[in-house]
N, C-alpha and C positions, 0 to 999 in steps of 0.2 A: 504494500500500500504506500504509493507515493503523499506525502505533505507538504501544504506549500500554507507560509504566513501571509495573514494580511494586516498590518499594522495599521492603528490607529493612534493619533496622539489624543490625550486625555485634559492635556489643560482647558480645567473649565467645561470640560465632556464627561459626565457622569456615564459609564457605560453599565449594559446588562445585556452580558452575553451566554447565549443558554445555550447548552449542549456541546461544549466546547471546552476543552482542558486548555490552561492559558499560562504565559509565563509572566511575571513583573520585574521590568528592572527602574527598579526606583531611580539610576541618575538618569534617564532620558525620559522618564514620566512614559513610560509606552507600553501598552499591552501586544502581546504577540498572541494572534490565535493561528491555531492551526487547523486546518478545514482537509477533510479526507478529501482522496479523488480529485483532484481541483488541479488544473492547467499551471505548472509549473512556470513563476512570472516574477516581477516586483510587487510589493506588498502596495496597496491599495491605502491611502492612508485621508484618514478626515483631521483638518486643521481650521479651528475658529480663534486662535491664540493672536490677534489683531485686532487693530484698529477698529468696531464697528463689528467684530466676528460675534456671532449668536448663534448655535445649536443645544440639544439639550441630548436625552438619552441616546445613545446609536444601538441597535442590535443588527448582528450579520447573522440574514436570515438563510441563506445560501450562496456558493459562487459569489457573485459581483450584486448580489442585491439586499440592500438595506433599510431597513427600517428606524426612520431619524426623527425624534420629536422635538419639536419645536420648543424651545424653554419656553417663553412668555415671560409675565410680570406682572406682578401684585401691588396694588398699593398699599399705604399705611397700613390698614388692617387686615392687612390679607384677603382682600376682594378685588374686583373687579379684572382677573386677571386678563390681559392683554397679550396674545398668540401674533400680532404681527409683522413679525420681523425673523427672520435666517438669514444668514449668510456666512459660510462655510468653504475652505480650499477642497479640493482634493487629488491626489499628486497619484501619479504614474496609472495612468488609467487611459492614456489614445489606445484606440481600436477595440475598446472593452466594450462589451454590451452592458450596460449601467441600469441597474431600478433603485430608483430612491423612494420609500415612500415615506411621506411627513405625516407623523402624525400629533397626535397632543394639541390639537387647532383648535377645540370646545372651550371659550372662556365664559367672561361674564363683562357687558357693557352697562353701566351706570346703574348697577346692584340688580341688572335681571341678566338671571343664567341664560346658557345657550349658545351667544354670540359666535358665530363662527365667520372670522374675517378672511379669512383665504378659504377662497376654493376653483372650483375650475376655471372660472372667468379671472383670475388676478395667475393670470400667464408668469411664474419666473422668468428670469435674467438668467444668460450665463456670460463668462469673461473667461478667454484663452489667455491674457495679460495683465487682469486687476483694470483695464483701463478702457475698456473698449467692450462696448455691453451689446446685447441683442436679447430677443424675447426668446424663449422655446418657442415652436410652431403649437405644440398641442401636448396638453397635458391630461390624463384620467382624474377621473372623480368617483371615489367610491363612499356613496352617500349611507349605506349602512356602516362602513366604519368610521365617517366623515375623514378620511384620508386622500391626501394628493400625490398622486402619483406620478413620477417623471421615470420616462424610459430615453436614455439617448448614449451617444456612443462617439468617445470625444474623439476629436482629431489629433489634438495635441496632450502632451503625459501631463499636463497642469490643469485644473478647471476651476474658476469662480462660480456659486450659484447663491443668490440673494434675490429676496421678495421684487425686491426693484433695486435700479440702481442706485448703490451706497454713494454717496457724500458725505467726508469726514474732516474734522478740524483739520488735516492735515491739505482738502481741499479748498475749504478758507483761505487757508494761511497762504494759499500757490496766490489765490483771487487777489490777496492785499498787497502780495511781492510784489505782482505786476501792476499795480495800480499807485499803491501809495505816493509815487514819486511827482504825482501832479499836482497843480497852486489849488484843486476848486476840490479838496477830501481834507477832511480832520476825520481823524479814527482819535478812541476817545474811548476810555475802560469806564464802566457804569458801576462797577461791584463785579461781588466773585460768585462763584454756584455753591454749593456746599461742601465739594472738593478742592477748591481756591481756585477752579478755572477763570480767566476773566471770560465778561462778560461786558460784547463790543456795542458800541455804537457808533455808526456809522454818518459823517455830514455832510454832503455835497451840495453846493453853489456854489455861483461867482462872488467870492470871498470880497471882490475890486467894489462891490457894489452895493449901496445899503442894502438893508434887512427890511426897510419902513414897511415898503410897500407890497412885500413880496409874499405870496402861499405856502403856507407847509402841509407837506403830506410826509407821512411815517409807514415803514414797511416792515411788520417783524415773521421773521422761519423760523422752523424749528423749535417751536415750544412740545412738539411733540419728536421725539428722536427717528422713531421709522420714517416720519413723512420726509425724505428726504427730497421728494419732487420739489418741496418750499425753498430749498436750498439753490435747485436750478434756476428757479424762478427770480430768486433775489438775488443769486449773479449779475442774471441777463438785464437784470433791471439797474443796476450798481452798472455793470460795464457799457449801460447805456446812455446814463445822464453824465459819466466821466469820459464819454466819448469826441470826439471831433465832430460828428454829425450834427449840421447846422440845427437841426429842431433841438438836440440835446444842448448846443452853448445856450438857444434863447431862452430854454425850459431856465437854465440856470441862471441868466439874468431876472428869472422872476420867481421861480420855484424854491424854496426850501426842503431839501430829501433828505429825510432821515432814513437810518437803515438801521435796525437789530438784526443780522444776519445769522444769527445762530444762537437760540436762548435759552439750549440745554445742551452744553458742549459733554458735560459730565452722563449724560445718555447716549449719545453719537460715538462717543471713546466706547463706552464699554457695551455697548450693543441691545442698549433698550429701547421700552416702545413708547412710554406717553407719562414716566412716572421723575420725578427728579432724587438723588440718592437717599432722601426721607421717603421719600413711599409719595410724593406728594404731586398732583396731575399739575402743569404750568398753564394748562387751561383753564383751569376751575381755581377756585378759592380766591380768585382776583377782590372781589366783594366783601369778604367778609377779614381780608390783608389790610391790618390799618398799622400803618406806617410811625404812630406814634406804638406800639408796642412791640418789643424786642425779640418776644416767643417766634413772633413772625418769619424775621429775620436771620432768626435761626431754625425754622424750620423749610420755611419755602424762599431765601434768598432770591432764587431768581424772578421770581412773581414780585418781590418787596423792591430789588433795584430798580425792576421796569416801572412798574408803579411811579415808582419817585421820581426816576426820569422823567415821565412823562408830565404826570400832576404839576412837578415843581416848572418844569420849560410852559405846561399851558397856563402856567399860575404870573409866573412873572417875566417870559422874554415874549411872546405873543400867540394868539388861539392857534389851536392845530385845529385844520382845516379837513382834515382825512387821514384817516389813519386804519390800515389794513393788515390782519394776520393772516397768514397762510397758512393750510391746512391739507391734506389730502384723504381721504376715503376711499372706497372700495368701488362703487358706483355710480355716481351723483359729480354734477357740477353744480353749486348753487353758492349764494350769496345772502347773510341774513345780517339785517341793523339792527340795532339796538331800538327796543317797541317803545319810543316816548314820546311825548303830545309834543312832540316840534318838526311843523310844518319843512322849514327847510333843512330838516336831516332828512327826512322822509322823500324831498324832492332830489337829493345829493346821491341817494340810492338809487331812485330809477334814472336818476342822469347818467350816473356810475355805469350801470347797466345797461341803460341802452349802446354806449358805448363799447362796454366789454364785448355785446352779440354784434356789435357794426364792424368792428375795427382787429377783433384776438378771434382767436379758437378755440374760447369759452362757449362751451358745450352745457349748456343749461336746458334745459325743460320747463324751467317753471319761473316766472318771477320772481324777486326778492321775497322774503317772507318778512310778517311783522309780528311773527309770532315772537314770543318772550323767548329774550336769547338765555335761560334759566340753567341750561346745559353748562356752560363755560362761565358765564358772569365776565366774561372779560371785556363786551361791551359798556352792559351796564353798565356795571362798574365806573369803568373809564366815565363817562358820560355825566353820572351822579357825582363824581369827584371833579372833574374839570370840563363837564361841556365838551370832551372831546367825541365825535361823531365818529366810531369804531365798528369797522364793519369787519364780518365772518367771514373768509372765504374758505372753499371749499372745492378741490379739483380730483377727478376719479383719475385711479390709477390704472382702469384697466378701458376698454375702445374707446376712441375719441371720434364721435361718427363725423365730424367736422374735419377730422387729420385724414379721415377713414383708414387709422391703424393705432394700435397701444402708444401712448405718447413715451418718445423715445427723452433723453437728456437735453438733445439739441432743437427738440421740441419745447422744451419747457427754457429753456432760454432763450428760444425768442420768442416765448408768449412772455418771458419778462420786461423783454424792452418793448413790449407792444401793452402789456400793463400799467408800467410807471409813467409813457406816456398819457391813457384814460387817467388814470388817476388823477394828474396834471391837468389834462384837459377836463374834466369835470370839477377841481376846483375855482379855472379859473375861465369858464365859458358859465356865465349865468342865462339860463334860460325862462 
């Protein structure tokens, strides 16, 4: 009886491997199994020990096919768990016939069980290079064990595969290298996360020029760590209004652009989905964060800096005129304001909007809603604190009937520079 290994690394990969006698050598952290019968080869190996890496149990169900559950993520009390996010190497596998199947996808969304945020419609990525992404064609769904299943058969012995394409502090940091050097950016630290990340904001205009007369709009990503589409989005938007493109210099003789570019660096590093190192969502709790009490501060930092940035700039330097979070989801393009009896917020929305469906490949269905943004509080909020008019956005991760295909990276950066412009132009076209 011939044996041949197939190693796995274990950092941060809790494994359970059944049926299978195993060796451990504690200085390389690596399990060796040994599988009877089996094509004589390099060992097969899963690695999420990176930037942005999330897997959770692996079992080797036979040959070249495995069975990978998804960790997920609990908030403070241990609820609400969040399934949205993998992303995983795996090394010397060209010409292999490969089955992955994901399972552990059953959480819980806003304290009711059930939630299942992947399935066959949210298509994986893979990457030959960490850098250059593409969709799978077609993925199985197997609705009695709500499991996703991918069968494919790599070309090259390295493969990346992640829910969507990963953006990491480390691709910030390339965004700032290349930009900082020009007169119309101040970057600008607000506070730290809970792990002492900074935590950036971003300021472009023409510096040359007073402030008097001029719009501010604010753009914040990333308050949830999977959504990494918000990420693209606010590059394309950032390397738009710091661009040479004559709309962009005039935008900046009159425009104010704020950017929060990434608002849970400490989730992005270590490969979470929507919580910050306390267990705490950076979408929620905005409302009941009050800035004179220090518990806050130490529990949700990153919710307590933005806050303050923001209240204390629409408190004493002038009104923020529009101010938008990014967000993504599984299905849905949509946009929600904040429900309060003021006439021209409510008209700044369907302006917003009419614009997003004239001019982007914002894929909506439905109107703005003025239902109670009760979800997040991160409009209200804002609004009942300083009058700032804070809107929801919301873009699916999976077809864009408007692209008529899954929206790729280079997608979502130029629906950014075609965003910060709307934005622009709906503060300062009054209709």
């Amino acid at each position: 009886m011939t044996k041949i290994g197939t190693l796995f690394c274990i950092h941060h990969l809790p494994l359970s491997i059944r049926g299978f006698s195993f060796i451990f050598h504690p200085s390389a952290f690596c399990l060796l199994v040994w599988a009877a019968n089996a094509q004589t080869t390099a060992p097969i190996t899963f690695n999420a020990n990176f930037e942005g890496g999330s897997l959770g149990k692996i079992e080797h169900s036979s040959g070249t096919h495995y069975i990978c559950a998804v960790r997920g993520e609990q908030n403070y009390e241990g609820r609400n768990r969040q399934a949205s996010w993998y992303y995983f190497r795996m090394d010397n596998v060209r010409g292999r016939d490969i089955t992955i199947e994901l399972t552990d996808l059953v959480g819980e969304y806003n304290y009711r069980p059930g939630a299942i945020a992947i399935k066959k419609n949210t298509l994986p990525v893979f990457s030959y290079d960490g850098k250059t992404w593409q969709h799978f064609e077609t993925v199985d769904w197997d609705e009695r064990t709500t499991r996703l299943i991918l069968r494919f058969r790599p070309t090259y012995n390295r493969i990346w595969v992640a829910h969507i394409q990963p953006y990491t502090t480390r691709d910030l940091q390339r965004l700032l290298d290349s930009v900082t050097t020009g007169p119309n950016l101040r970057v600008e630290v607000i506070g730290k996360t809970v792990q002492g990340r900074d935590i950036l904001l971003l300021t472009v205009t023409n510096f040359d020029r007073p402030d008097t007369n001029k719009k501010v709009v604010w753009l914040i990503a990333r308050q949830h760590a999977w959504e990494t589409g918000g990420s693209f989005v606010a590059e394309g938007a950032i390397r738009f209004v710091l661009s040479d493109d004559p709309e962009a210099r005039r935008l900046r003789d009159r425009v104010i652009f704020k950017f929060i570019p990434m608002a849970d660096p400490d989730g992005v590093v270590r490969g979470g989905v929507r919580f910050n190192a306390n267990g705490y969502d950076i979408n929620r709790h905005w409302d009941e964060v009050d800035l004179r009490d220090p518990k806050y501060l130490e529990r949700m930092p990153e919710i307590w800096y933005m806050k303050r940035a923001i209240v204390d700039y629409a408190g004493s330097e002038r009104p923020i005129d529009l101010l938008l979070y990014l967000h993504n989801e599984e299905n849905n393009d949509w946009i929600s304001g904040a429900p309060v009896d003021d006439p021209h917020f409510q008209k700044l929305v369907e302006r917003f909007f009419d614009l997003l469906m004239a001019e982007t490949t914002f894929d909506a269905t439905r109107r703005p809603t003025q239902k109670p943004d009760a979800l997040s509080g991160t409009s209200l909020a804002l609004y009942h604190a300083a009058k700032v008019p804070a809107i929801l956005m919301e873009q699916k991760i999976t077809m864009n009937k408007r692209l008529g295909r899954y929206p790729t990276a280079a997608d979502r950066l130029a629906f950014g520079r075609d965003l910060i412009r709307c934005m622009a132009h709906a503060v300062l076209i009054e209709r």
